[in-house]
SEVEX-277472 format. One record per residue (C-alpha): residue number from 1; residue in three letters; z negated, x negated, y negated. Coordinates in pm, 1 decimal. Layout:
<rs>
    k    r         Z         X         Y
  NUM  ALA         Z         X         Y
...
</rs>
This chain:
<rs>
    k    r         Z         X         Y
    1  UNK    7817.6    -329.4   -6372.5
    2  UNK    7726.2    -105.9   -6663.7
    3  UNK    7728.8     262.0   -6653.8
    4  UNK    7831.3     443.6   -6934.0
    5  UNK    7707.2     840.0   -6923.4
    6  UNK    7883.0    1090.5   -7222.9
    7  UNK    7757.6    1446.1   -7253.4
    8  UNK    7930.4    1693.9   -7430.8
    9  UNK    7846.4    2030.7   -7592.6
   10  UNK    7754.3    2270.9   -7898.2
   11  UNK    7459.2    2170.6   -8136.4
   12  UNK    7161.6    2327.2   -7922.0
   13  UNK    7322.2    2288.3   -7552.2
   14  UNK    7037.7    2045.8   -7403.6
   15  UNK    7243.9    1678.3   -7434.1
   16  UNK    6906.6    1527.0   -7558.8
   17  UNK    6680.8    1712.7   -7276.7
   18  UNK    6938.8    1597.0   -6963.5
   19  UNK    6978.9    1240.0   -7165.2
   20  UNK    6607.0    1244.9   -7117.5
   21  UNK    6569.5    1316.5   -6787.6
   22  UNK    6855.3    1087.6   -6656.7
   23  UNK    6666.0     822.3   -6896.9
   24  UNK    6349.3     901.3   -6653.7
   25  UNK    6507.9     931.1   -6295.4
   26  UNK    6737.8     654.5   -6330.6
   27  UNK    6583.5     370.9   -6581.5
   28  UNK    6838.1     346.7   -6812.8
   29  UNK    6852.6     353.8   -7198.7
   30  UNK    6890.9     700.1   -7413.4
</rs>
């Protein structure tokens, strides 16, 4: 089953940095 993760917030609000780290912990594509 795929898993489909949105984060949401202001220019500057660390999307990239957590999409990063849930890239690392969990394996999955950013």
């Amino acid at each position: 089953m795929a898993v489909n993760i949105l984060a949401f917030g202001p220019n500057g609000s660390g999307k990239g940095t957590q999409g990063a780290i849930v890239r690392d912990k969990y394996g999955m594509d950013h």
